[in-house]
C-alpha positions as CSV (number, residue, x, y, z in Angstrom):
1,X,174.4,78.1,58.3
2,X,176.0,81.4,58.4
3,X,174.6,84.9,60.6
4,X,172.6,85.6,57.9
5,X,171.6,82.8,56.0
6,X,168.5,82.2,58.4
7,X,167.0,84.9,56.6
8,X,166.2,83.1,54.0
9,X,163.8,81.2,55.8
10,X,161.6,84.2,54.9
11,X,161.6,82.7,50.9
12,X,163.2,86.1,50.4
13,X,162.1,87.6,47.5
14,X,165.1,89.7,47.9
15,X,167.8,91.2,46.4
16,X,167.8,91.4,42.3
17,X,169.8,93.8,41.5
18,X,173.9,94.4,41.2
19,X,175.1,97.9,39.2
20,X,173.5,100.0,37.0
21,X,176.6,99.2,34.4
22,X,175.5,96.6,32.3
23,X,179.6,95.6,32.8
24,X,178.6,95.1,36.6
25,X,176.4,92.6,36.3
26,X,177.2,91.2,32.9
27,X,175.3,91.6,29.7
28,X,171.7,92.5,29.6
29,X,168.8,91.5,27.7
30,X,165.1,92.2,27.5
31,X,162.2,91.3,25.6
32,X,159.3,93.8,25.4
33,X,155.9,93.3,24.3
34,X,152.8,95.5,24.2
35,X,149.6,93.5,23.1
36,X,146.1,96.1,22.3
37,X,145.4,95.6,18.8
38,X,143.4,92.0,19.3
39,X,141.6,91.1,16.2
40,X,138.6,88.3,18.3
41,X,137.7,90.9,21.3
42,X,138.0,94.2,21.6
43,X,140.8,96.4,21.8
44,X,143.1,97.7,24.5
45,X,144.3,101.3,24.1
46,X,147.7,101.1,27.0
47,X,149.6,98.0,26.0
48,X,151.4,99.4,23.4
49,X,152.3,102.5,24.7
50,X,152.9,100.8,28.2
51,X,155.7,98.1,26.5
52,X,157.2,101.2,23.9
53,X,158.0,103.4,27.3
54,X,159.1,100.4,29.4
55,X,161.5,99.3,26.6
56,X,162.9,103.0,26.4
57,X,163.3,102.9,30.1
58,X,165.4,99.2,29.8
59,X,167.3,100.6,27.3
60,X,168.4,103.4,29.1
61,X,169.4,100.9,32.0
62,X,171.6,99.1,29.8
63,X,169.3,96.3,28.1
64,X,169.5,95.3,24.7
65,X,165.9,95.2,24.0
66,X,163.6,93.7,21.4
67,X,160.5,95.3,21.2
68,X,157.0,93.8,20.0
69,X,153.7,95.9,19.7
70,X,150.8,93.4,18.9
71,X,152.5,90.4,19.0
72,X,151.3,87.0,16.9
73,X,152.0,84.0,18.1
74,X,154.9,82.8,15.9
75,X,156.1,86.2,16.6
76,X,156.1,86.0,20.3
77,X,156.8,82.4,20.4
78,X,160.2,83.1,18.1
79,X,161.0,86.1,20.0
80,X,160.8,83.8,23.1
81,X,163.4,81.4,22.1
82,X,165.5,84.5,20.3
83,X,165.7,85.6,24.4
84,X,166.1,82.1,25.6
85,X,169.2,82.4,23.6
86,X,170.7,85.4,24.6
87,X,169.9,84.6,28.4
88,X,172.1,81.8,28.6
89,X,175.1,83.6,30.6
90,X,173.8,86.8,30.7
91,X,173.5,88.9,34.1
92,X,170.2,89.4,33.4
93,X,167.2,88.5,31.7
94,X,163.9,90.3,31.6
95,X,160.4,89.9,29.6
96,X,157.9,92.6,29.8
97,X,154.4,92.1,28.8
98,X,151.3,94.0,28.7
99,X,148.1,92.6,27.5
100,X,145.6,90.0,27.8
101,X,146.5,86.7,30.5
102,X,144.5,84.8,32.0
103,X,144.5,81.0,34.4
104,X,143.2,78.1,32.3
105,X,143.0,74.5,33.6
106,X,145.6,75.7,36.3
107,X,147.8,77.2,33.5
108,X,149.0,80.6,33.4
109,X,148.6,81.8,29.9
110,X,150.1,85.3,27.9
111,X,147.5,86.0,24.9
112,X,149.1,86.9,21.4
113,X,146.7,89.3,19.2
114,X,146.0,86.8,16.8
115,X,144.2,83.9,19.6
116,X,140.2,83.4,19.1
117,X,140.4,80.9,22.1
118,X,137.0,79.2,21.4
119,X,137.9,76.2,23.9
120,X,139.7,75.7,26.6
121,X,142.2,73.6,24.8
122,X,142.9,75.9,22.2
123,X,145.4,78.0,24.3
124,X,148.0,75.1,24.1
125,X,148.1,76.1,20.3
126,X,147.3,80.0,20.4
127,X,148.6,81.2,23.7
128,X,152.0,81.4,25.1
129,X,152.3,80.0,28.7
130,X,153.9,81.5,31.4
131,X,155.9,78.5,32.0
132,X,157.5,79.1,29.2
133,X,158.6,82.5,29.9
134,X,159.9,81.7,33.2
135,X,162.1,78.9,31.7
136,X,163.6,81.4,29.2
137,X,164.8,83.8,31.4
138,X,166.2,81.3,34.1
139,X,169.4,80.5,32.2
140,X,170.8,84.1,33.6
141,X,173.9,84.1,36.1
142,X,172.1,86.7,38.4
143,X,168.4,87.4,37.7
144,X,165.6,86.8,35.4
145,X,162.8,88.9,35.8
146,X,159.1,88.5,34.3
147,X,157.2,91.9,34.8
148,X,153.5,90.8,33.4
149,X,150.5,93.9,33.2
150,X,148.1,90.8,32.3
151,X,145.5,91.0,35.0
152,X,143.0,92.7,32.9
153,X,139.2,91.5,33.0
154,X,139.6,89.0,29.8
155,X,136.8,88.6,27.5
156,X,138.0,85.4,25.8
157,X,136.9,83.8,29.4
158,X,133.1,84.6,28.9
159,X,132.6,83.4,25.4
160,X,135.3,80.1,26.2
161,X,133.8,76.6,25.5
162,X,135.3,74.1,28.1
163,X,136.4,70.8,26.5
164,X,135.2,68.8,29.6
165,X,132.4,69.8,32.4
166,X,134.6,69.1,34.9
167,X,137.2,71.4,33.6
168,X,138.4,73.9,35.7
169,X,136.5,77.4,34.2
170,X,139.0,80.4,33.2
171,X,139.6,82.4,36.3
172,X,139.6,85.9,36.8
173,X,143.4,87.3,36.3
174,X,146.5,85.1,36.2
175,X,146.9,82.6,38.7
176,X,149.6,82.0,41.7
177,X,153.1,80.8,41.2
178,X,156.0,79.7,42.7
179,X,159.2,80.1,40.4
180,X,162.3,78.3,41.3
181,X,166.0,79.4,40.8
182,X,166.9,82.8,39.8
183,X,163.5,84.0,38.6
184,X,161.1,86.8,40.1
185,X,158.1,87.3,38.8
186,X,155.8,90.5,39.0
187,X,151.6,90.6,38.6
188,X,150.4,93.9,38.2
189,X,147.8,92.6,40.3
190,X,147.9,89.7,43.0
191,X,146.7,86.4,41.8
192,X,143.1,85.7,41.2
193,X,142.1,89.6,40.8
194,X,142.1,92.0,38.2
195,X,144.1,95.2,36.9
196,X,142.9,98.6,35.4
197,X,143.9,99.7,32.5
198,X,143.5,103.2,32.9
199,X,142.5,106.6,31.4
200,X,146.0,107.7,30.8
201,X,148.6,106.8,28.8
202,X,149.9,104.1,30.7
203,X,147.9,101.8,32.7
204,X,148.0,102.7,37.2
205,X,151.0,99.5,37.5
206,X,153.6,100.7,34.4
207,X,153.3,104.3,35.4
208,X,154.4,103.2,38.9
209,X,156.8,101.1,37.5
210,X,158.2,104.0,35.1
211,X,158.1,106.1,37.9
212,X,160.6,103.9,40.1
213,X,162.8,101.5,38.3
214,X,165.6,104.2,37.1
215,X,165.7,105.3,41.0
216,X,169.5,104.9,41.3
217,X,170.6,103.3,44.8
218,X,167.2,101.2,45.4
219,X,167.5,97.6,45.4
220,X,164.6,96.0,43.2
221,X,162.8,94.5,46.4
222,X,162.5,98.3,47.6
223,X,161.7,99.8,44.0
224,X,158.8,96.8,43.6
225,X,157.5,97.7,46.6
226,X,157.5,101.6,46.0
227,X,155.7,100.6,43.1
228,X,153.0,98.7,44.8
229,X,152.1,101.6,47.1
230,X,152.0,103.6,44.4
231,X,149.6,101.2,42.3
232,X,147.6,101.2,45.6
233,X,147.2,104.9,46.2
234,X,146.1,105.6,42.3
235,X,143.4,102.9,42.7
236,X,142.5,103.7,46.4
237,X,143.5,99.9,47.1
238,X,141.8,98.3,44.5
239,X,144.9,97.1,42.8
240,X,147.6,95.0,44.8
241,X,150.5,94.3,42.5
242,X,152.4,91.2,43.7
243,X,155.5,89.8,43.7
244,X,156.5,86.2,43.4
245,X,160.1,83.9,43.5
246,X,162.7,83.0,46.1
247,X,166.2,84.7,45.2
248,X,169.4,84.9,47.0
249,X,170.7,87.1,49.1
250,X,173.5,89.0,46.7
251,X,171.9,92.6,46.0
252,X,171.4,93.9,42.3
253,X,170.5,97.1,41.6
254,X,168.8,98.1,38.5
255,X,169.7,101.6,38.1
256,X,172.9,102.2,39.9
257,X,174.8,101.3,43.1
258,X,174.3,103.5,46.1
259,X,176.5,106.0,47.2
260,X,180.1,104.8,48.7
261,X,179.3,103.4,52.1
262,X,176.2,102.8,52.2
263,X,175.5,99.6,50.1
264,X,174.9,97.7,53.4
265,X,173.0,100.2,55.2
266,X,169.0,100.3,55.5
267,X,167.7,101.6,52.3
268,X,166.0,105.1,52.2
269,X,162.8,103.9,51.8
270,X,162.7,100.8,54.2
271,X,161.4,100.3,57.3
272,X,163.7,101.0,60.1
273,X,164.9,98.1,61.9
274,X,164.9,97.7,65.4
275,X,168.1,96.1,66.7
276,X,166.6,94.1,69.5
277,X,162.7,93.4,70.9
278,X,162.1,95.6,73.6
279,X,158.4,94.2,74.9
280,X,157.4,90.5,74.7
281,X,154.6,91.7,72.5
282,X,153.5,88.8,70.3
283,X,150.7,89.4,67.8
284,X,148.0,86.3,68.5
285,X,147.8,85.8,64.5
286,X,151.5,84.8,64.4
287,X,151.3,82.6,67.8
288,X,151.7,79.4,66.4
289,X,154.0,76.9,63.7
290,X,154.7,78.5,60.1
291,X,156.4,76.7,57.3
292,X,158.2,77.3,54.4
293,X,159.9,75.3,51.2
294,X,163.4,76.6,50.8
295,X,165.8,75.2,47.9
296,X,168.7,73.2,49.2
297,X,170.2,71.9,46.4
298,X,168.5,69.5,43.9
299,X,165.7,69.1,47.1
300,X,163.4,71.0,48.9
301,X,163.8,71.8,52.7
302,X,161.3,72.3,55.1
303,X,162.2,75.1,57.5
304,X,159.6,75.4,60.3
305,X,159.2,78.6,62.7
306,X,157.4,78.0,66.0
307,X,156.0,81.6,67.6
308,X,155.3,81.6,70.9
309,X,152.7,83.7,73.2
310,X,155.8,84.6,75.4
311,X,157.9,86.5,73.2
312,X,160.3,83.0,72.4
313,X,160.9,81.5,68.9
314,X,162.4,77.9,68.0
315,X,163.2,77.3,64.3
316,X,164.5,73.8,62.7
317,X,164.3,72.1,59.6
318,X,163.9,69.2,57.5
319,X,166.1,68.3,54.8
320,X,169.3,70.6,53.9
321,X,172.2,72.0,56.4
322,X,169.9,74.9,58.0
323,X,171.0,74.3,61.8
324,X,168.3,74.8,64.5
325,X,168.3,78.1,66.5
326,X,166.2,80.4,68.9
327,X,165.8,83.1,70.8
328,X,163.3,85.8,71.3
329,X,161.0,88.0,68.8
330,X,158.2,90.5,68.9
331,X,154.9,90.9,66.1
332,X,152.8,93.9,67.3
333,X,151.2,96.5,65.0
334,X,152.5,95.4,61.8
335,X,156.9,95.5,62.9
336,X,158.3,92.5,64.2
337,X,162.0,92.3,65.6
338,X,164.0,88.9,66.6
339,X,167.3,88.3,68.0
340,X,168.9,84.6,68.4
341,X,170.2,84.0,71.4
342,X,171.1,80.2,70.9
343,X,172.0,78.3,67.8
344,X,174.0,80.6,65.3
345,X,177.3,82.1,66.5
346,X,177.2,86.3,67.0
347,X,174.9,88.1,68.1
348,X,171.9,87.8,65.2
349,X,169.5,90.7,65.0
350,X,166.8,91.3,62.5
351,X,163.4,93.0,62.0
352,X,160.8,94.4,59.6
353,X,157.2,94.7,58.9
354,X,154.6,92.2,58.6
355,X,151.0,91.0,57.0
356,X,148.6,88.3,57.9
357,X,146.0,86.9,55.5
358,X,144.6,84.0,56.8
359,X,147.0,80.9,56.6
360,X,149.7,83.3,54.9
361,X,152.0,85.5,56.6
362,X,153.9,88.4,54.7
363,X,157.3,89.2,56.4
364,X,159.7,91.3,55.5
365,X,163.1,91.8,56.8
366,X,166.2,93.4,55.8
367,X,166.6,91.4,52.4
368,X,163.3,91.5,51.5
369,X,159.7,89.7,51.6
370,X,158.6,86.0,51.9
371,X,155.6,84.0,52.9
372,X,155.1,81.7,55.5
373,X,152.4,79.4,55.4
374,X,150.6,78.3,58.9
375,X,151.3,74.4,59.4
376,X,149.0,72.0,59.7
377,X,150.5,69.9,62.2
């Protein structure tokens, strides 16, 4: 393992993004669909004009888009494989959609204006699922990217039949996720919650999004998170758009490089990182063992962190090359910093902000955000 590779260890959600040529990263392609016009539930007034200006703003970043405004489902469906198709070796692939999802039975499905979704089983046949999606952008040599405004409060759940009592109920928004390879996926909102629509034109998350992707110089983990301030500002933290997906660490940037010089260097808009801890402060939430399922391979490894009350760290894992390393690290007031001082050759620094929710901890570093879950050992 390398300086930087420990990093990682974070499930970074990192780095998307390459040039804003479409040359840079190889071609682009985008599918765009904007879902209001629902003929079994009532109408939503956004989607369409959400997907119409997100597609402009893909087009000006060099996609070749396809757009869709109340989408069937043979027309999503064959739209779906069109992409599938044009993904395979592209730099990038990316679906948009805005509209009606919800969880069913564990499933994360997209719903097409043309579903009456009068049991539970009935979305095999009417819906689209997410899984779906995910596979046909995954084909990409960089980055595919699933953007979903779906969260909405879904009146095909109340009036659903289940098939079986002991069927899971349709929960409220889309579920949680873990995609695998070169995939990132963005909720409006965070699983299990719901999205507003809005008075406006576009609904709180795509204005946020319109309002940051085209920011030349800021690498997709920065402009995500730019957008979920701003989605949490507009709706005085009732909204929490979320991110999920483990990328590597090679930086992509949607809308253009950053100046000469500084493609290494912090972005604008991060938080400054302290080079070294400078007080044993340890946050008692973090004091303990944290894991985390990193791709190594064809496998899965199992990289464990192990926080101590004294300011002192000790990672190893289980399964893949990652070699074992410590040294010391402070959590205090939402910024951690860490520097290795046995295990990995140099003289490793890192540091960022952090979350705690429970069993989950949100830490993000210099390449971006991951989640580490509290062990059970």
């Amino acid at each position: 393992m390398n300086r930087r590779e420990f990093v990682s260890g974070l499930a970074v959600i990192a780095t998307l993004a390459g040039s804003a040529s479409a040359a840079a990263d190889g071609k682009r392609v985008a599918l765009v669909i904007g879902n209001g016009a629902y003929r079994s539930v009532p109408a939503l007034p956004n989607p369409p004009n959400d997907a119409a200006d997100v597609a402009a703003a893909l087009k000006r970043l060099g996609f070749a888009v396809t757009f869709i405004a109340n989408g069937t489902f043979d027309e999503m469906r064959r739209s779906l494989i069109a992409l599938g198709r044009d993904a395979a070796g592209a730099g990038m692939a990316a679906v948009y959609f805005a509209g009606h999802g919800m969880e069913i039975n564990g499933e994360n499905w997209l719903i097409p204006v043309d579903a009456e979704l009068k049991r539970d089983t009935d979305a095999a046949n009417e819906a689209v699922s997410l899984q779906s999606v995910m596979l046909q952008v995954s084909s990409t040599t960089s980055l595919g990217l699933v953007i979903l405004d779906a969260c909405r409060n879904n009146p095909f759940a109340a009036k659903m039949n289940r098939a079986l009592a002991t069927r899971a109920a349709p929960t409220s928004g889309l579920g949680r996720i873990e995609p695998v390879g070169n995939v990132l996926v963005a909720y409006a909102a965070r699983d299990g919650t719901t999205a507003l629509d809005g008075d406006g034109r576009n609904s709180p998350f795509t204005a946020a999004l319109l309002r940051n992707i085209a920011t030349p110089g800021v690498e997709v983990t920065f402009m995500f998170r730019n957008v979920r301030d701003d989605v949490m500002e507009a709706t005085r933290n009732e909204q929490q758009p979320f991110v999920y997906g483990s990328l590597s660490r090679k930086a992509i940037y949607l809308a253009g490089l950053p100046p000469a010089g500084e493609a290494n260097a912090a972005q604008a808009n991060a938080m400054p990182v302290p080079v070294a801890p400078v007080v044993a402060a340890i946050d008692p939430a973090l004091v303990g063992t944290w894991e985390i399922m990193v791709p190594s391979g064809h496998r899965q490894s199992r990289w464990i962190w192990q926080i101590m009350g004294d300011g002192t760290y000790r990672f190893h894992a289980e399964g893949g090359s990652a070699r074992p390393h410590e040294g010391t690290v402070t959590f205090a007031n939402g910024h951690w910093a860490l520097h290795a001082l046995k295990g990995l050759p140099g003289d490793y620094r890192d540091g960022g902000s952090y979350e705690v929710h429970d069993t989950i901890a949100v830490i993000t570093g210099k390449l971006g955000t991951g989640y580490w879950r509290r062990s059970v050992e």
